[in-house]
N, C-alpha and C positions, 0 to 999 in steps of 0.2 A: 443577810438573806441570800445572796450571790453566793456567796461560800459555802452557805449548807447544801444551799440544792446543787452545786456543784459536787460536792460531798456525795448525796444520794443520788446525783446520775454515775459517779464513780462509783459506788457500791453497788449499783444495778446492773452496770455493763459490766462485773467483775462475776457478779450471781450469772448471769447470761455466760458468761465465758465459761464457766465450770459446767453449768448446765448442758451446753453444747460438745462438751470436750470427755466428761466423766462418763463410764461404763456403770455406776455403781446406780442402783435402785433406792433413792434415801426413806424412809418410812418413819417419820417423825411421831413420837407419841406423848401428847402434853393436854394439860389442866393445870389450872392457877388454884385447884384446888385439891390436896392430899388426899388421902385414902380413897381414889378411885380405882386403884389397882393399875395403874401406871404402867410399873416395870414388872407383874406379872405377863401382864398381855405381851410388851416387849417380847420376852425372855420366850412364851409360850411360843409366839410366831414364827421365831427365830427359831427357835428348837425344832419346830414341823415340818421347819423347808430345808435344815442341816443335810442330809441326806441327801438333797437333792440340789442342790445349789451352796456357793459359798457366800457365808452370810460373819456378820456379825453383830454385836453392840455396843452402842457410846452408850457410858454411864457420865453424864451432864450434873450430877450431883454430886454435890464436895463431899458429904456425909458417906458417897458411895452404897448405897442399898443394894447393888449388881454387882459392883466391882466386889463386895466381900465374899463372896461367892463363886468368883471367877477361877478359883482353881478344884471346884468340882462342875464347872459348867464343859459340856461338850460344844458349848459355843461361844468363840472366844468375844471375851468382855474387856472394852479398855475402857479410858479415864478421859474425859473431854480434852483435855490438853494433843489427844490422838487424833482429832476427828479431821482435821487437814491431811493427815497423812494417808490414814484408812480410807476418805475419799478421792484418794488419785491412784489407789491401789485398785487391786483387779479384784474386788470385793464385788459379788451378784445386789447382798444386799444388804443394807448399811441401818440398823434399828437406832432412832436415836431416843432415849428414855432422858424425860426433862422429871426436874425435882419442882415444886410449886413456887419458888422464890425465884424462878430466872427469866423474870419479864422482861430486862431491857435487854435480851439474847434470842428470845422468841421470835420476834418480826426477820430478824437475819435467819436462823433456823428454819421456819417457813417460807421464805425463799427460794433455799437449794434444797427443798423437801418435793418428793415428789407425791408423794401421798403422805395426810396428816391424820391422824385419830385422833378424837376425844372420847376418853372414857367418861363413863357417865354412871352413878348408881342412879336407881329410880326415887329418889325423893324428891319433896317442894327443896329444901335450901340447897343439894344438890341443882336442881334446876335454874334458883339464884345465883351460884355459883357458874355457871359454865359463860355466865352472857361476859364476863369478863373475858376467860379463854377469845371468845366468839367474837367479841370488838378486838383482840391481836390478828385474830387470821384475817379478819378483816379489812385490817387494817396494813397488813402485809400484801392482802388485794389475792387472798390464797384461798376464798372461800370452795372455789371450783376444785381444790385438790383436797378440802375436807371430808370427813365423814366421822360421824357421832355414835359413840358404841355404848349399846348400856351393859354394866358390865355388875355380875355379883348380885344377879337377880334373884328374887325369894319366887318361891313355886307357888303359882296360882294368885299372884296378885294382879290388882285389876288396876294400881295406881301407877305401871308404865303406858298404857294406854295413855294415860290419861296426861303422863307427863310426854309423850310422843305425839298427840297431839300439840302440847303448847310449842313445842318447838318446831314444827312448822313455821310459826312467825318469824324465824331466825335463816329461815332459807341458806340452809344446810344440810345437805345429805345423813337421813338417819340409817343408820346400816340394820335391815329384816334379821340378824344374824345377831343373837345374843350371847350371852357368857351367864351359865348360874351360878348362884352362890356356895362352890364345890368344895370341898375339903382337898381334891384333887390339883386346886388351881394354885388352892394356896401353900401346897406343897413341894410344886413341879419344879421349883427351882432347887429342890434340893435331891429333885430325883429325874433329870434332864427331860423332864416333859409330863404330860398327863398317856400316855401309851396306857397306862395297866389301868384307866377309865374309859368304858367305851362311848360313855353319855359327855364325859369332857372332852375328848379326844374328837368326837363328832363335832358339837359346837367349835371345836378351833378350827378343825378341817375347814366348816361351814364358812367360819372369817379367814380364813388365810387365802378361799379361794375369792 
């Protein structure tokens, strides 16, 4: 027992030492569960601040959903094996896109995150889904650098109220600032952004600020 938590005050004063020492802005974006739009949101965020800042993204998934794409992104996309490097580099901000299967990487991840997202669609098992996500930030003690995004919303439904209230109980930051369910979003990665949508482009605006 001396050992471990030895272990985990060594891994804490290591997170502390990067955190104090790093210039880069980390923006973690994860869910334990698939098809919440993930690595759109990633990719979108990242693409809206290009221009103005230097940015880029870890793609954290062996399958790569970002990385195969990475040579028509105008922002550059590496491979988790990068992410040490790109964080001592003079990067503004650093997107890290997780795949659903890399729970025992998450609690480290949330650490040297300095802002975490959860996307969220608006259903009931979407809603069962996330309390897993929400016991890791938790439990990383990260809850104050979360916030929960619903993301791929259908027009005129009355069932994210409903699911925004129950999360309240979770005392966690829900973000006023949604994402619909756009043809624009889910194509932005292959055309370096939502620009030529003014109703998608507004909603990213609305989250990135």
């Amino acid at each position: 027992k001396i050992k471990v938590f030895c272990q985990l005050k060594i891994k804490l004063y290591i997170c502390l030492i990067i955190q104090l020492y790093r210039m880069s802005k980390i923006i973690l974006i994860t869910h334990q569960k698939g098809g919440v739009g993930k690595s759109t949101i990633a990719y979108n965020l990242a693409s809206n601040i290009r221009e103005n800042a230097k940015v880029c993204i870890i793609d954290m998934d062996s399958q790569g959903s970002l990385i195969n794409i990475s040579e028509l992104s105008e922002v550059p996309i590496f491979t988790a094996d990068m992410l040490n490097e790109k964080i001592k580099s003079d990067y503004d901000f650093i997107f890290i896109d997780t795949p659903p299967y890399l729970n025992e990487k998450i609690i480290d991840l949330c650490n040297i995150s300095d802002v975490i997202i959860i996307p969220t669609k608006a259903g009931v098992l979407d809603l069962l889904a996330i309390k897993s996500t929400i016991d890791i930030v938790k439990q990383a003690k990260s809850e104050n650098k979360a916030i929960i995004v619903f993301n791929m919303i259908k027009p005129n439904t009355t069932l994210t109220e409903e699911i925004k209230s129950q999360l309240q109980d979770y005392n966690i930051k829900v973000s006023k600032n949604m994402l619909s369910d756009l043809v624009s979003f889910s194509r932005s990665v292959l055309v370096n952004g939502v620009e030529e949508n003014n109703n998608a482009q507004k909603q990213i605006d609305n989250l990135t600020k």
